[in-house]
C-alpha positions in Angstrom: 0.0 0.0 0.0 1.5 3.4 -1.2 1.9 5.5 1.8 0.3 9.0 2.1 3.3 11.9 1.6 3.6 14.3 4.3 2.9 18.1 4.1 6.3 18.9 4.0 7.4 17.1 1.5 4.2 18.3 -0.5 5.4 22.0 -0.2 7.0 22.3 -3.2 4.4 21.4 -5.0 2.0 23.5 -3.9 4.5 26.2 -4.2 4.4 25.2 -7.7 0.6 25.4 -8.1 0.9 28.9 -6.5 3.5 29.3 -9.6 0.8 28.6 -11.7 -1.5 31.0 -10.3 1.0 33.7 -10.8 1.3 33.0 -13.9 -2.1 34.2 -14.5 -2.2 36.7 -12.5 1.4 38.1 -14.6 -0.4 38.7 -17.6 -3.0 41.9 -18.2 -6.7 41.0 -17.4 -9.9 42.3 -18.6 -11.7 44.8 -16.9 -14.3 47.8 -17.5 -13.8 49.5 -21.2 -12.8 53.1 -20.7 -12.3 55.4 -23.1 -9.9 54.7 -25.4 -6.7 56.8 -25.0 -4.0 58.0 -28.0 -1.0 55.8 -28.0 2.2 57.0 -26.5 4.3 59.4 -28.9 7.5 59.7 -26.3 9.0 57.4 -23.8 10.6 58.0 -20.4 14.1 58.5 -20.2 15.1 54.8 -19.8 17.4 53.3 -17.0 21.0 53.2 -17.5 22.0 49.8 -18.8 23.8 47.8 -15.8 27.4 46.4 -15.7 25.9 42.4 -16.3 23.7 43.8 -18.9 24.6 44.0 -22.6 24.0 47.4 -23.8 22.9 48.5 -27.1 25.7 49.1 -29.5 27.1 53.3 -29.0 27.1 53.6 -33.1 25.0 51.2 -34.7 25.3 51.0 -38.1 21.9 51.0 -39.5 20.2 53.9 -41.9 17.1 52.8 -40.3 15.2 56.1 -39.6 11.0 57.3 -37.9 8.4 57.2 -37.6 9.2 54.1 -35.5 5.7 52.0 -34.1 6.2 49.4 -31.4 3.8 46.8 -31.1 3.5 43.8 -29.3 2.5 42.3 -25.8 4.1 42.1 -21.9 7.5 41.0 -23.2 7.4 44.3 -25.5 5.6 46.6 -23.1 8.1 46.0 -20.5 5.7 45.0 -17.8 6.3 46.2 -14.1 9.5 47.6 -15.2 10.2 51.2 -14.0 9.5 53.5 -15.1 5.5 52.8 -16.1 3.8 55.0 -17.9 1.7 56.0 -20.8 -2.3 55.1 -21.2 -4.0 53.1 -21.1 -1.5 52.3 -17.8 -3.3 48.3 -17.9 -1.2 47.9 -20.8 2.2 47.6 -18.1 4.1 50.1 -20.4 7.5 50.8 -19.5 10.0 53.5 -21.1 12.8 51.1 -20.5 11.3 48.3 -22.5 13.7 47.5 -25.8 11.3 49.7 -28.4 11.9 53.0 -26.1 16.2 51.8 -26.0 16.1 51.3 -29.7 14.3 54.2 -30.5 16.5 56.1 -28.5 20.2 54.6 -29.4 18.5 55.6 -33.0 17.9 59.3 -32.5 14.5 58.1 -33.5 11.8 61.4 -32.0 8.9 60.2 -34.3 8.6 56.7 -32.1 5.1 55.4 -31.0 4.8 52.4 -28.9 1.0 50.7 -28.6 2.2 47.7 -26.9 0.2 46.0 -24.6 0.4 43.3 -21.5 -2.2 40.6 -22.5 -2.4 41.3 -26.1 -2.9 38.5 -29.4 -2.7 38.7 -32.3 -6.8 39.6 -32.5 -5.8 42.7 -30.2 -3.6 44.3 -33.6 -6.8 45.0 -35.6 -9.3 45.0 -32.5 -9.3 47.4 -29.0 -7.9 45.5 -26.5 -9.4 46.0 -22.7 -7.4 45.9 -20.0 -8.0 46.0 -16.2 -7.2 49.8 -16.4 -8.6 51.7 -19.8 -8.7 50.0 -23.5 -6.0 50.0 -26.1 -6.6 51.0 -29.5 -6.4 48.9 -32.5 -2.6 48.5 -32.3 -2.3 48.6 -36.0 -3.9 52.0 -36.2 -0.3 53.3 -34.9 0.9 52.5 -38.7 0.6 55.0 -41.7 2.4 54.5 -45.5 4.9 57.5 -43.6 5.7 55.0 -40.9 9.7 53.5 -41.7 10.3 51.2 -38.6 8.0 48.6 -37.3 9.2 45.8 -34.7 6.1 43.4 -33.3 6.8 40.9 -30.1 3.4 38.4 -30.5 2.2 35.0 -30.6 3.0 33.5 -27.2 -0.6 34.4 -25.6 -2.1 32.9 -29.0 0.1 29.8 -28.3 -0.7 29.8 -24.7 2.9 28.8 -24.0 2.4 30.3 -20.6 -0.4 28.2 -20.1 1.4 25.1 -20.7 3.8 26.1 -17.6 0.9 26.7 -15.3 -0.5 23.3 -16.4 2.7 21.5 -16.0 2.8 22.9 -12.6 -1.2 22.0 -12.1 0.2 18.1 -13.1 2.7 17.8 -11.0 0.8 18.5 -8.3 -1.5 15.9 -8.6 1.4 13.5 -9.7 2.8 14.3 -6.5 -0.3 14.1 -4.1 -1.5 10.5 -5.6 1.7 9.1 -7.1 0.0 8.0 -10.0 0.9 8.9 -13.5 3.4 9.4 -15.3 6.8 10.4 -14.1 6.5 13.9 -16.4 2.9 13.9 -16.5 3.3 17.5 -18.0 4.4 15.3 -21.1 2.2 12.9 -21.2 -1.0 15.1 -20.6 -0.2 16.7 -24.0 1.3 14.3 -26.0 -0.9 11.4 -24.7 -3.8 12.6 -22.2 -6.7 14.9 -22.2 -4.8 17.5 -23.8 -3.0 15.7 -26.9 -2.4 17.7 -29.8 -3.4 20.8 -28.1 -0.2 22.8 -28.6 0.2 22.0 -31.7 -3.5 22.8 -32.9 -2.9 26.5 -30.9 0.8 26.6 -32.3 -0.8 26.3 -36.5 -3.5 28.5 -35.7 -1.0 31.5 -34.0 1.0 31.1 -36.8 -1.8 31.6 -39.7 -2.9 34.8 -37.8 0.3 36.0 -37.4 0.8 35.7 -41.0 -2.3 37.5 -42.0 -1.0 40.1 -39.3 2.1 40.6 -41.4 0.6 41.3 -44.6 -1.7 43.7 -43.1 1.3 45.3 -41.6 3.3 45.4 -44.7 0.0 46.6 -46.4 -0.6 49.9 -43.9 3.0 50.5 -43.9 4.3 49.9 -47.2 7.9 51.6 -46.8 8.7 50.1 -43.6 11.2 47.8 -42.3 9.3 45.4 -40.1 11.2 43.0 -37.6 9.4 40.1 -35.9 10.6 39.8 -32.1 11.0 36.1 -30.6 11.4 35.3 -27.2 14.0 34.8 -24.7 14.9 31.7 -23.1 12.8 31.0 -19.6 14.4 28.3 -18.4 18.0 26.6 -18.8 18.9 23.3 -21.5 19.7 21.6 -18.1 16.5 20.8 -15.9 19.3 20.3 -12.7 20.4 24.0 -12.9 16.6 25.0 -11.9 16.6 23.0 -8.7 17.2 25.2 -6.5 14.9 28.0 -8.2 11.7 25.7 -8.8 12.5 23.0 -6.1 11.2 19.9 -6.7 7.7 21.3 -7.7 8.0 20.4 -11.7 10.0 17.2 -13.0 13.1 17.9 -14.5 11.5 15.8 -17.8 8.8 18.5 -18.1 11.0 21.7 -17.7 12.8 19.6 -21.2 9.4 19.7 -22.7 8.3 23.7 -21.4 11.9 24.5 -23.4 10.9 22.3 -25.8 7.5 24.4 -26.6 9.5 27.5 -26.3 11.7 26.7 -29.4 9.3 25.3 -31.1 7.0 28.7 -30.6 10.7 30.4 -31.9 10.8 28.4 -34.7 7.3 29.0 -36.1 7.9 32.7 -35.6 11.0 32.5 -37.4 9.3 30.7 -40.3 6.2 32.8 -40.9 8.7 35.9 -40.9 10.8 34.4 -43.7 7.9 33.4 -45.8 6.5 37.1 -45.2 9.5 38.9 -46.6 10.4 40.2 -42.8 13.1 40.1 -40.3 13.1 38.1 -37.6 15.0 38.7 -34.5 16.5 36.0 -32.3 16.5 36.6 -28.8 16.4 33.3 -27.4 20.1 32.7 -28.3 21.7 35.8 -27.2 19.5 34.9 -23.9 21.7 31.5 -23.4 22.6 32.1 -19.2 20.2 34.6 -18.2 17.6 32.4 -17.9 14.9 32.6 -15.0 17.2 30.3 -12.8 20.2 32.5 -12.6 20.9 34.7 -9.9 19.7 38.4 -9.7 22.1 40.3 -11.7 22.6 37.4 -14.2 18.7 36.4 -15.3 16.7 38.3 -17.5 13.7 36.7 -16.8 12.4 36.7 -13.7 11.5 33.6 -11.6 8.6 32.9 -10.0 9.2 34.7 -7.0 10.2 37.8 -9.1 12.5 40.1 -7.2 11.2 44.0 -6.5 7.8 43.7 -7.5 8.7 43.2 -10.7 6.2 40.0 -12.9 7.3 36.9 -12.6 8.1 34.5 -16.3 8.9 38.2 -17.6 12.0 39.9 -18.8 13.7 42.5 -16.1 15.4 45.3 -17.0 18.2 43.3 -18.1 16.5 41.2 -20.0 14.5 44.2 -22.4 18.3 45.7 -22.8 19.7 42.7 -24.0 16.6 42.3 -26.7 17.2 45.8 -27.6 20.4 44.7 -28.3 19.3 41.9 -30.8 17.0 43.9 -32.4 19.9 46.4 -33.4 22.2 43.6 -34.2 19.3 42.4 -36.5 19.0 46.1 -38.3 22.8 46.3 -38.8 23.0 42.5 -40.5 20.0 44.2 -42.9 22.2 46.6 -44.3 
């Protein structure tokens, strides 16, 4: 007979199913429609780059040139990140976030940046409601005069944060019966209730993002439009995240949440290409400044994010270093 398991050594599960509630609560919720707001023409000052952090290259050789319009979701807006600002202010804008230090190292002035916490692909071409005030179409930022576009979307389509909180969700019950699988994150969506789930979400994201791309290309006709991917979250090897995420989630499933991750990449990567569009990599550049380093190192932020800032998000850090790869990208254009 299998013996009951103690609440202690159930803490770190349930520490992981309180991951998994943060990770909802990280993103930007619905709440009341208010008036929709302009989009923000100027950013904050941003935050001196730190010593760990790369910072954006002093003369980057690119002719790339305004009006500049940022668009994307958290991991553009720069969520929790002093300094916030802008409207609607449930969008989690920050004027350190890598848009506002590109436009910026450019000497861009005419820079607009729409992104929003929360937002899809649907939220481009559609008013997006936040918990505090609605965000415009963000596609009504572009114009035939706009030169510069980068967009950072696809991973609330995907729900790849959604796969984390249910590979948390898993291992919890793995862990309070002892039935199952022993990465029952796995084997809940390659052969349980949720098979072929990711993928289905993962086909879809990418047909709307392409239809995205051609509308983008079609509003703003002389613009140079990047397509932003996303950092790495968590290291190749499981082990290093031990003492981060305890025991909570089985080494075999953080393989499989990395494995979702680069496969999210690689779609976004591919539907750029076939667009006629750049595509920035950030999740190589990212490589040891995962979630599971130490403060100083990471540019994501664990799940017990440090200063307030949201958890499964990029720091301060982490936006320099993707302004970074987005200047590399314009200087390998020309």
């Amino acid at each position: 007979m299998r013996r009951r398991r103690t609440a202690a050594a159930a803490a770190p599960v349930r520490a992981a199913l309180i991951g998994a509630v943060l990770l909802g609560a990280a993103g930007c919720g619905a709440g009341a429609a208010l008036p929709a707001p302009g989009p923000d023409r100027a950013a904050p000052t941003p935050a001196a780059p730190t010593s760990s952090s790369p910072a954006p290259s002093a003369t980057p050789a690119t002719p790339a040139t305004g009006p500049y319009a940022a668009l994307g979701d958290s991991y553009t807006s720069g969520l929790r990140i002093p300094p916030q600002g802008g409207s609607p202010q449930g969008c989690g804008r920050s004027g350190a976030n890598y848009p506002s230090l590109v436009a910026r190292q450019l000497g861009i002035a005419d820079f607009t940046d729409v992104s929003c916490s929360g937002a899809r692909t649907g939220d481009l071409t559609a008013a997006q409601r936040t918990d505090d005030g609605t965000n415009p179409p963000q596609l009504d930022a572009l114009s035939t005069a706009t030169r510069l576009v980068t967009l950072g979307i696809g991973g609330n389509d995907a729900g790849f944060l959604d796969v984390l909180g249910r590979c948390a969700v898993e291992n919890v019950r793995h862990s309070l019966t002892g039935q199952g699988d022993a990465a029952p994150c796995r084997a809940y969506y390659t052969t349980g209730t949720g098979r072929g789930e990711v993928q289905r979400k993962m086909t879809a994201t990418g047909e709307r993002l392409t239809a995205a791309l051609g509308e983008i290309r079609r509003r703003a006709p002389q613009a140079e439009v990047l397509l932003v991917g996303y950092p790495a979250l968590l290291p190749q090897d499981p082990a290093r995240c031990a003492e981060t995420l305890g025991s909570g989630i089985a080494g075999a499933d953080l393989g499989f949440v990395t494995e979702q991750e680069q496969q999210l990449n690689g779609m976004l990567r591919q539907r750029a290409e076939a667009a006629g569009v750049g595509f920035v990599d950030t999740y190589a550049s990212s490589a040891g400044h995962d979630m599971c380093e130490a403060a100083g190192t990471r540019w994501i932020e664990p799940l017990a994010a440090d200063r307030g800032l949201a958890p499964i998000h990029p720091n301060a850090q982490g936006q320099q270093g993707m302004a970074a790869a987005v200047l590399a990208a314009l200087r390998q254009q020309h």
